[in-house]
SENU-954993 format. One record per residue (C-alpha): residue in three letters; x, y, z; residue number from 1. Coordinates in steps of 0.05 Angstrom, whole numbers. Example, Ala and Ser with C-alpha at 12.3 -4.5 7.8 and 13.67 -1.06 7.14 Angstrom:
% SENU-954993
(ALA (246 -90 156) 1)
(SER (273 -21 143) 2)
***
This chain:
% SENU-954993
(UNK (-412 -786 -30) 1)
(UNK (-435 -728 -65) 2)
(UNK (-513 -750 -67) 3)
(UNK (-501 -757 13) 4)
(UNK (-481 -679 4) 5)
(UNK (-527 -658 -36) 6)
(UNK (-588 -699 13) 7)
(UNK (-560 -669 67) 8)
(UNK (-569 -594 41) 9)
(UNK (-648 -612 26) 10)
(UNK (-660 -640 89) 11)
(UNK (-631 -573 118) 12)
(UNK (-669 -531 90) 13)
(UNK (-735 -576 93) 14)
(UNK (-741 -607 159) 15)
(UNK (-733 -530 193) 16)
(UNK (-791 -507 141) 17)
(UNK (-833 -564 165) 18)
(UNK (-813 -577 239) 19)
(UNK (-831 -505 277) 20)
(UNK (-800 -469 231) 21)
(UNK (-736 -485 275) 22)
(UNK (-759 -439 329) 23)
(UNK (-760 -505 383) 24)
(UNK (-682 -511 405) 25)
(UNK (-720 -585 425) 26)
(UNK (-726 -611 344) 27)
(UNK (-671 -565 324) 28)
(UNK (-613 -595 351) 29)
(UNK (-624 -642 290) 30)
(UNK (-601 -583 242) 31)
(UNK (-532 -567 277) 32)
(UNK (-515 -637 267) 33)
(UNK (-533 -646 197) 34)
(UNK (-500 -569 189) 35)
(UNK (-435 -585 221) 36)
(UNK (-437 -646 170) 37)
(UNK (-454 -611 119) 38)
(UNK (-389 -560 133) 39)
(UNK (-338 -619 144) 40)
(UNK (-357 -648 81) 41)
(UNK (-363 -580 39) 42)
(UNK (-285 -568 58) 43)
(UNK (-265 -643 44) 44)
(UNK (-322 -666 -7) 45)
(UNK (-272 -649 -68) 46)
(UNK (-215 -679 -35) 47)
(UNK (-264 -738 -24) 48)
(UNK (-291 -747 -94) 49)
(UNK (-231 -734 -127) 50)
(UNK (-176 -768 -86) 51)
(UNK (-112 -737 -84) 52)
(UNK (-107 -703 -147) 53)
(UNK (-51 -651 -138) 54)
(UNK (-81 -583 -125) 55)
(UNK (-158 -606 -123) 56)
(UNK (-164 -598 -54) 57)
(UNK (-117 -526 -39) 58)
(UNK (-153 -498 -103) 59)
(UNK (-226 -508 -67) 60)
(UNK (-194 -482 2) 61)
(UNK (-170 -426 -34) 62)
(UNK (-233 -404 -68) 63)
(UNK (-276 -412 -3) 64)
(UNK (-225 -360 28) 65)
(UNK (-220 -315 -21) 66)
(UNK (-308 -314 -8) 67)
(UNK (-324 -242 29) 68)
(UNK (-384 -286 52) 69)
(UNK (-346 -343 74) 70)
(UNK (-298 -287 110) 71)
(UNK (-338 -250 140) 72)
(UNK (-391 -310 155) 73)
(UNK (-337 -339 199) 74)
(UNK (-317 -280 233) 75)
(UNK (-401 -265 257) 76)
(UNK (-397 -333 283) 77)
(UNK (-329 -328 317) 78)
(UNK (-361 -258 347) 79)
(UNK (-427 -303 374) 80)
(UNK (-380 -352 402) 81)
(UNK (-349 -300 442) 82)
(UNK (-411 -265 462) 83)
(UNK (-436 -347 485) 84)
(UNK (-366 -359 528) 85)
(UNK (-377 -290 560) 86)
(UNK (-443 -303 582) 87)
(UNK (-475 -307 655) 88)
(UNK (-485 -232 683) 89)
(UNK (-532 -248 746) 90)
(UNK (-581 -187 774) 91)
(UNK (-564 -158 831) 92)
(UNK (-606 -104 876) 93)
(UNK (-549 -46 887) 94)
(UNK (-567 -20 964) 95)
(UNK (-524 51 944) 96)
(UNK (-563 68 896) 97)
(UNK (-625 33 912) 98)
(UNK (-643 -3 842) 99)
(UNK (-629 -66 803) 100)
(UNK (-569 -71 761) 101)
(UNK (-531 -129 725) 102)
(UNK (-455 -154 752) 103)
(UNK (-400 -134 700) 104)
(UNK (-384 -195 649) 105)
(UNK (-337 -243 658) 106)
(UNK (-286 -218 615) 107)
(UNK (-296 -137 615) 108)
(UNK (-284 -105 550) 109)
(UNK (-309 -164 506) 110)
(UNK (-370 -181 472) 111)
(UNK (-424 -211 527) 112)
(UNK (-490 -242 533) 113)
(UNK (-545 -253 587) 114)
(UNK (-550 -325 593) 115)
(UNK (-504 -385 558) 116)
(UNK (-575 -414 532) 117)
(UNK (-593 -358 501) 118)
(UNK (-535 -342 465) 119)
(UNK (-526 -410 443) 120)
(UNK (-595 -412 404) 121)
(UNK (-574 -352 361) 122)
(UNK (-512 -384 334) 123)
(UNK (-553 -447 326) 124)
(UNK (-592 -404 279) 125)
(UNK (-538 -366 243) 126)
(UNK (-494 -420 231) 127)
(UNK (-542 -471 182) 128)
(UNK (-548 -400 139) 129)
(UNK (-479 -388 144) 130)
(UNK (-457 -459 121) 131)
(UNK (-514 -464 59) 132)
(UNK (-496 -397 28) 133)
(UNK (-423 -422 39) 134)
(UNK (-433 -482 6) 135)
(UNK (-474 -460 -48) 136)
(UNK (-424 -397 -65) 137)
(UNK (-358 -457 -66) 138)
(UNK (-381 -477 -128) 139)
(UNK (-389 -550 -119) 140)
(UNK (-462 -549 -139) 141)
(UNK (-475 -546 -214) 142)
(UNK (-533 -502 -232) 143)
(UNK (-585 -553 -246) 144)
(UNK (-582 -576 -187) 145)
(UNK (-586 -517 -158) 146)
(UNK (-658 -501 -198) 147)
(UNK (-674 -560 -164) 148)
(UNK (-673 -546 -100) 149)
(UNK (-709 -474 -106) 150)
(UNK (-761 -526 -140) 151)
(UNK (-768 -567 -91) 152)
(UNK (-771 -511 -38) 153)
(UNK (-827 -477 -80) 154)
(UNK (-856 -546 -74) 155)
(UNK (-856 -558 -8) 156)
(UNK (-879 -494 13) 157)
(UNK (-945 -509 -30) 158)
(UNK (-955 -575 12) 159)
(UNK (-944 -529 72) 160)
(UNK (-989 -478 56) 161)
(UNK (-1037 -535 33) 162)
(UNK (-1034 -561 103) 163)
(UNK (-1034 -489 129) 164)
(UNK (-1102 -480 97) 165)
(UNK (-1132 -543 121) 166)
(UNK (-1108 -535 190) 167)
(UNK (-1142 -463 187) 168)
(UNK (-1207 -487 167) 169)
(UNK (-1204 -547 212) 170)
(UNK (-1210 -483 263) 171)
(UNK (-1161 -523 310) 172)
(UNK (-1127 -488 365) 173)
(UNK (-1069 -539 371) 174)
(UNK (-1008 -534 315) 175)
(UNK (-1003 -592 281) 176)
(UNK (-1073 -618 318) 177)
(UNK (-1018 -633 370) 178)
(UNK (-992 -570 414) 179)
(UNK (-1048 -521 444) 180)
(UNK (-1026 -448 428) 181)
(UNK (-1059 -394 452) 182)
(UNK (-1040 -341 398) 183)
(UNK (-1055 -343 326) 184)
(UNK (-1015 -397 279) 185)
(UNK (-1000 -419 208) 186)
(UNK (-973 -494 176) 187)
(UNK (-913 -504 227) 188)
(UNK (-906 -426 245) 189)
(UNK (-927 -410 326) 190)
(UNK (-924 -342 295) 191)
(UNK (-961 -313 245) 192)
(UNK (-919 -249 226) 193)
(UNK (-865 -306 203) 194)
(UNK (-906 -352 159) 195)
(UNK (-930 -283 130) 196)
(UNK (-859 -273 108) 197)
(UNK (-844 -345 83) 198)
(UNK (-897 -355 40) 199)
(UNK (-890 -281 3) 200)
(UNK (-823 -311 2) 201)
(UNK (-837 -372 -34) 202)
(UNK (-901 -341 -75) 203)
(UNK (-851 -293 -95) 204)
(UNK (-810 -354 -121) 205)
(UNK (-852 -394 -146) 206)
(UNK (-876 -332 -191) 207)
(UNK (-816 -327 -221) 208)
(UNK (-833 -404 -242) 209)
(UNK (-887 -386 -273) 210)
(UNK (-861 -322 -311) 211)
(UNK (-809 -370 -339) 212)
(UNK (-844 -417 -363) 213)
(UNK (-899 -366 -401) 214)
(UNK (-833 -329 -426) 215)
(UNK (-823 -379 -490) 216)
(UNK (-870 -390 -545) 217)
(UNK (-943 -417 -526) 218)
(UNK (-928 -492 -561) 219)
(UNK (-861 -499 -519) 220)
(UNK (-893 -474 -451) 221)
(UNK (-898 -540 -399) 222)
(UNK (-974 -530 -389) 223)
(UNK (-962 -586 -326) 224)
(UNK (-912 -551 -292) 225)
(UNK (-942 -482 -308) 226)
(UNK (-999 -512 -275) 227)
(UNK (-970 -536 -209) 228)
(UNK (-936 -467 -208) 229)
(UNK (-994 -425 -209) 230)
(UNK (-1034 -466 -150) 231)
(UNK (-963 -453 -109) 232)
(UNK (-978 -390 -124) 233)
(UNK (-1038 -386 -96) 234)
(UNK (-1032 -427 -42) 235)
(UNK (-976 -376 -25) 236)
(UNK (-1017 -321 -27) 237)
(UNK (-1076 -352 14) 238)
(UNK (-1016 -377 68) 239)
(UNK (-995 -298 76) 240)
(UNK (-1064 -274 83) 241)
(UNK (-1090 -331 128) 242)
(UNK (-1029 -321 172) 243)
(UNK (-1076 -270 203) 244)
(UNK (-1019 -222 203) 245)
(UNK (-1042 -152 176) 246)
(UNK (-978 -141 150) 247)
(UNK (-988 -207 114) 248)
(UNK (-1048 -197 71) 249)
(UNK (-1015 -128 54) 250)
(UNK (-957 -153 28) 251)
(UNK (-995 -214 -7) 252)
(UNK (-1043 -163 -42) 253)
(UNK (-977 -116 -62) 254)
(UNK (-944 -173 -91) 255)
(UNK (-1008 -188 -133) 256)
(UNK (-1009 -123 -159) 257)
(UNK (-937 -124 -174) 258)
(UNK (-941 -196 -206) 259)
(UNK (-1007 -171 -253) 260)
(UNK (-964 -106 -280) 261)
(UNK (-901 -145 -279) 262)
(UNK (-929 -200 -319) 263)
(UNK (-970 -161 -366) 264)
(UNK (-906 -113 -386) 265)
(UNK (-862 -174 -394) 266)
(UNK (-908 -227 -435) 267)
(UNK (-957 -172 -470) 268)
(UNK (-907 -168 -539) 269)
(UNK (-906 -241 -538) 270)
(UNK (-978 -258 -539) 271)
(UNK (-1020 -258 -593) 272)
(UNK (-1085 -218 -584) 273)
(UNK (-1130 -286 -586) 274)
(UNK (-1077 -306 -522) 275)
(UNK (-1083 -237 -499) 276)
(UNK (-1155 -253 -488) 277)
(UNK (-1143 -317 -447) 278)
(UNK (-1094 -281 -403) 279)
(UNK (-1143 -231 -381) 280)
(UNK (-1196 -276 -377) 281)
(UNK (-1157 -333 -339) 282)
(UNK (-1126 -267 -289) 283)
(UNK (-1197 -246 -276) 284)
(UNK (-1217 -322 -256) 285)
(UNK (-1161 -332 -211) 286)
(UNK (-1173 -273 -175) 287)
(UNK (-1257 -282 -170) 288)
(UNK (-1238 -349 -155) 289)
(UNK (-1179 -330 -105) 290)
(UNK (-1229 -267 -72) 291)
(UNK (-1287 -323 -61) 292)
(UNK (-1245 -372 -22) 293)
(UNK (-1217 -322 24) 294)
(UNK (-1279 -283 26) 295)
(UNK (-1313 -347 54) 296)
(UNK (-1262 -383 93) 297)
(UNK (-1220 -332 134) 298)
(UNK (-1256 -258 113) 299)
(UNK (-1281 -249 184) 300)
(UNK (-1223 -277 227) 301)
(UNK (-1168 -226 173) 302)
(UNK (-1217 -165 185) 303)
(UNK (-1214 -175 264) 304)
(UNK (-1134 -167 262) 305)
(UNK (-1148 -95 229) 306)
(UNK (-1196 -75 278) 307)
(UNK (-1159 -25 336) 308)
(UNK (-1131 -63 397) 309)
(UNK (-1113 -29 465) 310)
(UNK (-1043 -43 486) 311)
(UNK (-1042 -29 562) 312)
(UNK (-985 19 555) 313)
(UNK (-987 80 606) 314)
(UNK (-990 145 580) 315)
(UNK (-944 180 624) 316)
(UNK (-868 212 616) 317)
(UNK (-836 260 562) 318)
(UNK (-875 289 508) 319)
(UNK (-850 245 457) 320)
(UNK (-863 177 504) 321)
(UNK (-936 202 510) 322)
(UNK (-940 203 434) 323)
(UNK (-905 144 428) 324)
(UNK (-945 99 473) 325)
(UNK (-1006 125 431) 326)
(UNK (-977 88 372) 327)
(UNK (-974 21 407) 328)
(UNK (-916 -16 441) 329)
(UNK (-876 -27 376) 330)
(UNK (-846 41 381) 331)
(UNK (-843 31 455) 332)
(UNK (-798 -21 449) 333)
(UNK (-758 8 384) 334)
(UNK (-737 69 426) 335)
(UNK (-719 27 484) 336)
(UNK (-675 -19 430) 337)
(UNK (-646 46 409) 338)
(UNK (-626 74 482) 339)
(UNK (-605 -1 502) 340)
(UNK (-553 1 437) 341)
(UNK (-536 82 452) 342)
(UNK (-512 49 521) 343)
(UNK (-471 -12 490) 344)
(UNK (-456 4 421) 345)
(UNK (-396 -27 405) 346)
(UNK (-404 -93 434) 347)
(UNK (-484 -93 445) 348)
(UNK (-526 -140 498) 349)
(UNK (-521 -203 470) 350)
(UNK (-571 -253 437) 351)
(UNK (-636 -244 470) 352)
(UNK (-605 -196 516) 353)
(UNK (-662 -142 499) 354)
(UNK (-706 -177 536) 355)
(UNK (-664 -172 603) 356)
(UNK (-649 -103 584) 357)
(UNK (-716 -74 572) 358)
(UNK (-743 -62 640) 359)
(UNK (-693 -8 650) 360)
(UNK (-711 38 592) 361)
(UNK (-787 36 601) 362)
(UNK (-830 66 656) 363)
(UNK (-854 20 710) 364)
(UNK (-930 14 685) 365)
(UNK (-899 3 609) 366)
(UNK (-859 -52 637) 367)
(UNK (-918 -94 670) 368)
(UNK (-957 -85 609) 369)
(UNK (-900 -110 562) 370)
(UNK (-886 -169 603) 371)
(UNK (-956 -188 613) 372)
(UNK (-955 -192 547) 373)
(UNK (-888 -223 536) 374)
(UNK (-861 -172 492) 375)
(UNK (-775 -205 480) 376)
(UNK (-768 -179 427) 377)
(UNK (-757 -105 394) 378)
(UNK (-802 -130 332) 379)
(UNK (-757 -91 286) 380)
(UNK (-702 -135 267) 381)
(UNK (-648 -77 251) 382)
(UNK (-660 -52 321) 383)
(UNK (-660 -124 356) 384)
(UNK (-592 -142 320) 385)
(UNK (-563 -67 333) 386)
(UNK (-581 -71 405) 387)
(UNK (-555 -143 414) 388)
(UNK (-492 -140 366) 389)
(UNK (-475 -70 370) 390)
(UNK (-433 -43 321) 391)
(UNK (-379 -102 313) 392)
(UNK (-430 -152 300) 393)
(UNK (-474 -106 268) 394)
(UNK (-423 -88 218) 395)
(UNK (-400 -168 203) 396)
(UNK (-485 -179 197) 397)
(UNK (-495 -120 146) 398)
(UNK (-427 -132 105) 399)
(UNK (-457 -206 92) 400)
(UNK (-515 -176 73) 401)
(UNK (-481 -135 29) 402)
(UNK (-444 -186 -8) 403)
(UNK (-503 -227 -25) 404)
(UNK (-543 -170 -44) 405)
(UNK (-478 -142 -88) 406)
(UNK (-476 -214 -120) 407)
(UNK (-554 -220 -132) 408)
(UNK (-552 -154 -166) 409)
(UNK (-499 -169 -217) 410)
(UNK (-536 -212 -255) 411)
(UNK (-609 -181 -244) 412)
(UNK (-652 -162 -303) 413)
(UNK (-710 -136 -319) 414)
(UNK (-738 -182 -370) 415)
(UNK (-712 -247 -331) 416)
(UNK (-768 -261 -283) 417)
(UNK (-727 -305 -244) 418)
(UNK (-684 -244 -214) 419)
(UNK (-742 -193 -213) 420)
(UNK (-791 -245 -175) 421)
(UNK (-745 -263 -125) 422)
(UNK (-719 -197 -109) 423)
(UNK (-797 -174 -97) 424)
(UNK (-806 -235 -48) 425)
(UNK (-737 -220 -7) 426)
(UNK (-743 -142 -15) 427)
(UNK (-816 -150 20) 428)
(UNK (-788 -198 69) 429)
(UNK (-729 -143 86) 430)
(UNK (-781 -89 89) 431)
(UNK (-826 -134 136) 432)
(UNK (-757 -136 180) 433)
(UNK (-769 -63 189) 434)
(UNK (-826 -69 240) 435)
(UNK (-826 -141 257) 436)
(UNK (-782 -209 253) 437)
(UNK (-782 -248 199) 438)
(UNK (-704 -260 210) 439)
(UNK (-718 -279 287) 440)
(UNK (-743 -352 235) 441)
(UNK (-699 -403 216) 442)
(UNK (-743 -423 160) 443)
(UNK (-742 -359 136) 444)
(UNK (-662 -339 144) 445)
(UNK (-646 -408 109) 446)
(UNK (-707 -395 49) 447)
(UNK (-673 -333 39) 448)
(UNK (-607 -343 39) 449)
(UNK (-620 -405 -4) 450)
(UNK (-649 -360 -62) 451)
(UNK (-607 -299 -60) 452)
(UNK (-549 -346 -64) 453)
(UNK (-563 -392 -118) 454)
(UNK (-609 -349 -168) 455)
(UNK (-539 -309 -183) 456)
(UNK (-508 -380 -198) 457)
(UNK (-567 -415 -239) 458)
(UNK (-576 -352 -279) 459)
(UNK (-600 -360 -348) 460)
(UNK (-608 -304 -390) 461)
(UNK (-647 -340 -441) 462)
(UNK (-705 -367 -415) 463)
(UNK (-710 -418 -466) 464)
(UNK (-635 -446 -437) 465)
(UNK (-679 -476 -387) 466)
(UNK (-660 -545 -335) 467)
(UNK (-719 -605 -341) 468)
***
């Protein structure tokens, strides 16, 4: 019963990696199934496995409540359900006042949403996250197992970066040779801003992998497995930067940079100078080597996202709207998010209810040019969930975020590479959040929540204490 458990958590986090990234509601549905699963048998899975032993069962329901992130999980979701069941606010045209306007929810003075659909496929993304942090913070995975899975997630995002890279060069146009898209696309990410995030994510990971093992004597380090970890690595790094997302190859050269110093602090009093010689020499080969392939493969195709692009925004209204639609339509549609949440704070629009909302707080010519170019979203994440949430949901989202954050940070130090490394790959991904959507990814939300939740469980303070 428990192997079923534990096969079922993999196949959670894997299949959305692999299968659009879980952005198709069409292949998701396959992941609320497995997650509602997954929470029926994390509340009855020691009641299961250890019959009716007196006080097995109450003991496990009593630690799960006593969870702020179980809490306060369940009461997000409970506010999404809401928002779903008050859904369905049609446009109208108002003759008095001559203009469009949305009828009044269903049930005035609770939490809303634009269309049952659309509501629906954000709590089909929040509630696999909320269930595997849940069921990694109950305690009924031991930490190996644990170190396996954020193995085997380093290793499968290798194979999808691998297949990322091939697909590239193949210079297809179709995702998986399969689906014509007609934007730019990464391994199973329609958007390239999101696989940016994953695989900093992941090379952020996997370089705490490879920390670890260089952070015992030379004649004990796995030279295999150090091996493996180092292409991930790299593979990770190429996967950011031939996302063709500017922010991307930023991030994937800052997290170099960091990695280099980072390493070179932490391993320097342990090397002797003949290994001090390798290091450098094997760090300047990587990087030729790394420079060459990019250089030759995707140079042309990364420089062309840096080059300036007109956006089609009108230049008219206010002083600060004429400097603003200078900068682009980001901060078009970040001070629209703002005035759309100033107007609904408490409760907010719903999920996806931006989008609906939008037309109203932009001029007329800003509007056809951020429709023509299909603009949903607010492509800052704490503006998109403020506007949408408003302060109730808001709140539940951020205390979550909190409490794994508060739990990640107790046991973070500086000399374990396996709390610094991660916490450079999910403070990136957080700081990415801040002018696009990596959290608008189910791949991503699950990655995450995955690592910042089990790292504080599997620590190990001494690196040799390590799992096989």
């Amino acid at each position: 019963m428990f192997k079923i458990f534990q096969i079922l958590t993999f196949f959670l986090l894997l299949y959305t990696t692999w299968v659009w990234a879980g952005i198709r509601n069409s292949f998701h549905s396959a992941v609320q199934g497995v997650a509602i699963l997954l929470f029926l048998m994390m509340l009855a899975v020691p009641w299961l496995i250890k019959g009716h032993k007196k006080g097995v069962f109450s003991a496990h329901i009593s630690r799960l409540f006593r969870d702020p992130f179980f809490i306060g999980g369940a009461l997000f979701m409970s506010y999404l359900v809401v928002q779903w069941i008050n859904s369905g606010r049609e446009m109208i045209f108002n003759l008095n006042q001559a203009k469009w306007s949305y009828l009044p929810p269903r049930y005035p003075g609770l939490p809303f949403s634009m269309q049952s659909k659309e509501a629906l496929q954000i709590i089909t993304w929040f509630f696999p996250a909320w269930v595997l942090g849940s069921t990694i913070r109950s305690g009924l995975f031991e930490p190996a197992f644990l170190v396996r899975i954020l193995r085997v997630t380093v290793y499968s995002a290798g194979l999808l970066a691998l297949f990322g890279v091939v697909q590239f060069i193949s210079g297809t146009g179709s995702i998986y040779w399969i689906t014509p898209l007609d934007c730019d696309f990464f391994a199973s990410f329609g958007y390239s801003n999101h696989a940016a995030s994953f695989f900093i994510l992941t090379g952020a990971l996997s370089a705490g992998f490879v920390l670890r093992e260089c952070a015992v004597e030379w004649y004990l380090v796995r030279k295999l497995k150090l091996t493996v970890f180092v292409m991930i690595l790299i593979l990770a790094l190429i996967g950011a930067s031939f996302s063709l997302s500017r922010m991307g190859v930023l991030m994937a050269a800052g997290l170099l940079i960091f990695i280099i110093v980072y390493s070179t602090i932490l391993l320097w009093p342990k090397f002797t100078p003949a290994i001090r010689v390798n290091y450098f020499a094997v760090l300047a080969a990587v990087i030729i080597l790394l420079g060459m392939f990019v250089w030759n493969t995707g140079w042309d195709k990364i420089e062309s996202q840096f080059a300036p692009k007109k956006t089609g925004l009108v230049k008219k209204g206010t002083a600060i709207e004429k400097i603003i639609s200078k900068l682009g339509d980001r901060p078009v549609l970040a001070l629209a998010a703002w005035r759309i949440w100033k107007d609904n704070k408490l409760y907010g629009v719903g999920g996806w209810g931006f989008r609906h909302f939008v037309g109203f707080y932009v001029s007329q010519g800003n509007w056809n040019s951020l429709k023509a170019d299909g603009r949903a979203n607010t492509h800052c994440d704490l503006l998109q969930f403020l506007a949408e949430f408003g302060m109730m949901g808001g709140c539940l989202l951020l205390f979550c975020t909190i409490v794994l954050f508060f739990g990640f940070i107790k046991v973070f130090r500086w000399r374990n590479p396996m709390t610094v490394m991660p916490l450079a790959g999910v403070s990136l991904v957080f700081i990415h959040s801040l002018i696009d959507l990596p959290f608008r990814c189910p791949a991503i939300m699950y990655t995450l929540v995955v690592i910042i939740t089990a790292v504080p469980v599997i620590f190990l303070p001494d690196p040799q204490a390590r799992e096989d």
